[in-house]
C-alpha positions as CSV (number, residue, x, y, z in Angstrom):
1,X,0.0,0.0,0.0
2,X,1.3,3.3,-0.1
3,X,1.6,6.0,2.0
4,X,-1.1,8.2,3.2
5,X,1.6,11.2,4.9
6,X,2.8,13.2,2.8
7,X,3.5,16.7,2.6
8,X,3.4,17.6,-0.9
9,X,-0.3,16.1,-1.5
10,X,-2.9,18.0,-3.5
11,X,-6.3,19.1,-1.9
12,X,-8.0,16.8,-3.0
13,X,-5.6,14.3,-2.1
14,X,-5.0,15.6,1.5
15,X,-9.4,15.4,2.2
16,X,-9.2,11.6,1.2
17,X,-6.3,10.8,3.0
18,X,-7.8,12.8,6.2
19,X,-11.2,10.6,5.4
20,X,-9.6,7.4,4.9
21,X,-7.9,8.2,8.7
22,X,-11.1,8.9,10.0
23,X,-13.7,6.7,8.2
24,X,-11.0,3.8,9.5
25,X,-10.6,5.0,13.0
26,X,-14.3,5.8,13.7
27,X,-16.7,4.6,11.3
28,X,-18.2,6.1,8.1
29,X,-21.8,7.3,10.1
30,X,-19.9,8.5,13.2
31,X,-17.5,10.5,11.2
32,X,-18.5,14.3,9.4
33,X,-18.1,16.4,6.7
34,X,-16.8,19.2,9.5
35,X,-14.5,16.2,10.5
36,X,-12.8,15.6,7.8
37,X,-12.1,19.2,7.3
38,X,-10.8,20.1,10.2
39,X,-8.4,16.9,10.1
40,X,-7.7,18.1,6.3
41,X,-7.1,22.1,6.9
42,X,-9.6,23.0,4.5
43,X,-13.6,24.6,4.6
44,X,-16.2,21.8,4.6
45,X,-17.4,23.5,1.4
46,X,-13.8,22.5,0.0
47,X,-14.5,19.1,1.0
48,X,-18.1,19.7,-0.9
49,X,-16.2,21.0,-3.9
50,X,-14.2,18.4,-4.7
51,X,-16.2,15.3,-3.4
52,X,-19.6,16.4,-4.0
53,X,-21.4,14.3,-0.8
54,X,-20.0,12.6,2.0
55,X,-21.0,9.6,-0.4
56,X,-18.9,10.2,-3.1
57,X,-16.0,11.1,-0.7
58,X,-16.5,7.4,0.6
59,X,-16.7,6.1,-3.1
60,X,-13.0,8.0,-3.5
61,X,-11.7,6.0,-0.6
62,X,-12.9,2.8,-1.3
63,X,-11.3,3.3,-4.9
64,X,-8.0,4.2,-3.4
65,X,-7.7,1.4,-1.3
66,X,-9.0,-1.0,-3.9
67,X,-6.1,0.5,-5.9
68,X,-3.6,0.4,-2.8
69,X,-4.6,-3.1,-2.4
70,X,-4.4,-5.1,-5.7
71,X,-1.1,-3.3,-5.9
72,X,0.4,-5.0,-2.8
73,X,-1.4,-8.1,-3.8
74,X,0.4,-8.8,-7.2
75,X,3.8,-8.1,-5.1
76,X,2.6,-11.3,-3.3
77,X,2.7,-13.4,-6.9
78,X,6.1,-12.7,-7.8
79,X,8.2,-15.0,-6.1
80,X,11.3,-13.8,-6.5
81,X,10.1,-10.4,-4.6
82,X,8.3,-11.7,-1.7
83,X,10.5,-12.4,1.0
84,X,11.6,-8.7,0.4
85,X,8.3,-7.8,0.1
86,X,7.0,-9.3,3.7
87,X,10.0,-7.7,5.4
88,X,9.0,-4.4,3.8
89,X,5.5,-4.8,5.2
90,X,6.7,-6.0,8.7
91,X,8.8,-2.8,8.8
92,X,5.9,-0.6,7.6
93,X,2.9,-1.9,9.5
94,X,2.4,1.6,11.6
95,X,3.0,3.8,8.5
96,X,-0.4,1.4,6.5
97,X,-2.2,1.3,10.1
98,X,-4.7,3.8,8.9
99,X,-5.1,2.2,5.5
100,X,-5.5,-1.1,6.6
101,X,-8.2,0.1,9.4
102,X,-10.4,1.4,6.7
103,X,-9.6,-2.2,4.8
104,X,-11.4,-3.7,7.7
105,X,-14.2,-1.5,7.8
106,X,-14.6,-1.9,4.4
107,X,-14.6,-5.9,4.2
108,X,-17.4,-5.9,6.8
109,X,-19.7,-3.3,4.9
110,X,-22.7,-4.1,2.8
111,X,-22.2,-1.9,0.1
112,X,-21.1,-2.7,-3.4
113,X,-17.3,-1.7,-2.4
114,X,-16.5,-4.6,-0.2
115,X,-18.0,-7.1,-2.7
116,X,-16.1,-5.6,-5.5
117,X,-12.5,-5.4,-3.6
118,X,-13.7,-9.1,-2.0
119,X,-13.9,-10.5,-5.7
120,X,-11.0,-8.7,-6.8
121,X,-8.5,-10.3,-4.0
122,X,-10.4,-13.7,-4.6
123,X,-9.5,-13.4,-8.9
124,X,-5.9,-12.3,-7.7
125,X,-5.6,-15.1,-5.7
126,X,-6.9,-17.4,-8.5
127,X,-4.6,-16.2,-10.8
128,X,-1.5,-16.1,-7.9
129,X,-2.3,-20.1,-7.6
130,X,-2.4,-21.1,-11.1
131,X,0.7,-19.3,-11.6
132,X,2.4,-21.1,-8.5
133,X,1.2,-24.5,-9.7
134,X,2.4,-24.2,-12.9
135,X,5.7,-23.3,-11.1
136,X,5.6,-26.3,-9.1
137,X,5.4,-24.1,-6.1
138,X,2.3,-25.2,-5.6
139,X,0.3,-28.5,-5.8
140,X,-2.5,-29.1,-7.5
141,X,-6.1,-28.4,-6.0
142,X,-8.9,-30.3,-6.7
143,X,-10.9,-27.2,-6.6
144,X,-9.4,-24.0,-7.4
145,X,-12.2,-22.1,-7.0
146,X,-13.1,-22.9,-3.2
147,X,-9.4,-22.9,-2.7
148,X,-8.9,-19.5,-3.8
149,X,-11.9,-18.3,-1.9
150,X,-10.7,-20.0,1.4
151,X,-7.1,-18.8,0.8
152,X,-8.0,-15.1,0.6
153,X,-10.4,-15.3,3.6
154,X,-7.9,-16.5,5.3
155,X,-5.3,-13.6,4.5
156,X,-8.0,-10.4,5.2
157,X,-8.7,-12.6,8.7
158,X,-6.0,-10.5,10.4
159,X,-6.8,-7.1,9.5
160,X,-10.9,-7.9,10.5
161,X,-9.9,-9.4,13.7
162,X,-6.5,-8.0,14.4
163,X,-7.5,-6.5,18.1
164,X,-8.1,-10.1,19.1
165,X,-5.4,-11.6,17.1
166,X,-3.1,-9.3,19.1
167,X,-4.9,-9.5,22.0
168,X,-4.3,-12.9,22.3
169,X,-0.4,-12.5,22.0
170,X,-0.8,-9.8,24.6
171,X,-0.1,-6.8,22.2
172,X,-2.5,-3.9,21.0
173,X,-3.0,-5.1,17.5
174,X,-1.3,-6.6,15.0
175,X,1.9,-5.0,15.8
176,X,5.0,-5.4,14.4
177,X,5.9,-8.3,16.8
178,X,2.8,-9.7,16.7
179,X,3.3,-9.9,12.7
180,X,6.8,-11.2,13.2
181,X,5.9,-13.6,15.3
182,X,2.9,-15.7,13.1
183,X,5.3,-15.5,9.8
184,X,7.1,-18.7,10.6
185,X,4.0,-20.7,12.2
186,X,1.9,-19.4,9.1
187,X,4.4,-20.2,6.7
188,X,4.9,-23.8,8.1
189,X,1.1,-24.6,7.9
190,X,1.1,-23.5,4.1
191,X,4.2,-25.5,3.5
192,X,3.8,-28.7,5.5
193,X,0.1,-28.4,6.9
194,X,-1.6,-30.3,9.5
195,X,-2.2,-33.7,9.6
196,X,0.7,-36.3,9.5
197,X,-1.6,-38.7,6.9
198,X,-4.5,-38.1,4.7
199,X,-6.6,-40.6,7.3
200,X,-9.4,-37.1,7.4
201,X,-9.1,-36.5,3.9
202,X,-9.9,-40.0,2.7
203,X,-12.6,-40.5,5.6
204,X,-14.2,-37.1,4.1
205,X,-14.2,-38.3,0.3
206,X,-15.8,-41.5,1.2
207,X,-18.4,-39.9,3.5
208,X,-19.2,-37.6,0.5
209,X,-19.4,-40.0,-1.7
210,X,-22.2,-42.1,0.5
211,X,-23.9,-39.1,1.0
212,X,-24.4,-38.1,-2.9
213,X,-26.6,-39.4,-5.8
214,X,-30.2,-40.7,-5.7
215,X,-31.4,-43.1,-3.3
216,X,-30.6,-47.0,-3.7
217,X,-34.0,-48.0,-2.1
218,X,-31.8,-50.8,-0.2
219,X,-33.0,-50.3,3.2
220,X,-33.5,-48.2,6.2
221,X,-29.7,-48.8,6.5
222,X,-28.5,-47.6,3.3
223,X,-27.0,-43.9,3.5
224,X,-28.8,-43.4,-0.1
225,X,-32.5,-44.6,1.0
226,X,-35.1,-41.7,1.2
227,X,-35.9,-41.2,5.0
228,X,-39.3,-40.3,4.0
229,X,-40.8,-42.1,0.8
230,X,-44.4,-41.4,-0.8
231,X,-47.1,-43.2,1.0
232,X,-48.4,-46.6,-1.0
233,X,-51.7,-45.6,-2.6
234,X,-54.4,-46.6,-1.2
235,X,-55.9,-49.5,-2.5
């Protein structure tokens, strides 16, 4: 993502930036025009000027981080850059906190800008696993599709719930240490994962496959028979 201080920033610029700090911090409805302003050193007709409504100023913000985003995200798919790229993020955390607090407010919305970023990081994930499995990084899924979704809710799990991620490891946040600290354990579960044997994975598959297709009619035993046939006509 990149940087929201800056001191060379143009008007219009400096009012997202202050709104992107704010709407993060303390909500879209609990935050004002007047706000804004003030945190921006400019009239709240200024804000008016340029933005038109409260609204539209949101729209702006949502667009920037989408942009902010997908950047960082592609940075993620070359694998020759992302070692340097996680160290630069571990060393930045505090200078993307406000970014990445209007990330989470964002994810959690209703409006049409969380679903569009959501399905944007979900098609960049896609593409990020077809391009490591053709790489051999990866290994094959059997479904791309639901792996790509689960993947990427995975990754935007610590910004939602990054109080209680920190929390837990008796920090404020996902601080610095705090981020330090779940690199290797995270890393480990992508590489080796969980289980020492696929005794789960093959007791799932067969327990799906009993559970699918039409009924057998073999029985009140059989997994396939209907637990509630028609009633015999009456004769």
């Amino acid at each position: 993502m990149r940087s929201i201080a800056s001191d060379d920033l143009t008007t219009r610029a400096r009012i997202r930036d202050a709104a992107i700090v704010l709407f993060g911090r303390d909500g879209f409805a609990a935050t004002s025009v007047r706000a804004v302003a003030t945190a921006a050193g400019v009239s709240p007709a200024l804000v008016l000027h340029h933005f038109g409504s409260k609204d539209e100023l949101r729209a702006a913000c949502d667009e920037f981080i989408v942009d902010a985003v997908m950047g960082h995200n592609d940075e993620l798919g070359i694998v020759a850059d992302s070692a340097a790229t996680m160290q630069k993020w571990l060393a930045d955390v505090d200078q993307f906190r406000p970014q990445l607090d209007y990330l989470a407010r964002m994810l959690t919305d209703d409006g049409p800008g969380a679903d569009r970023l959501f399905d944007l990081l979900v098609e960049s994930t896609t593409q990020m696993i077809r391009g490591q499995v053709a790489a051999g990084i990866m290994r094959e899924t059997p479904d791309l599709e639901v792996t790509a979704l689960y993947l990427t809710t995975y990754g935007i799990v610590p910004v939602i719930l990054g109080r209680q991620i920190g929390r837990r490891m008796g920090a404020d946040g996902m601080t610095v240490d705090v981020i330090r600290r779940s690199t290797l354990p995270i890393l480990d579960l992508y590489t080796h994962g969980l289980y020492t044997d696929d005794r789960f994975l093959v007791a799932a598959r067969e327990a799906l496959d009993r559970t699918s297709g039409p009924s057998s009619g073999k029985g009140d035993n059989d997994p396939h028979q209907d637990p509630d046939p028609p009633a015999a006509p009456a004769s």
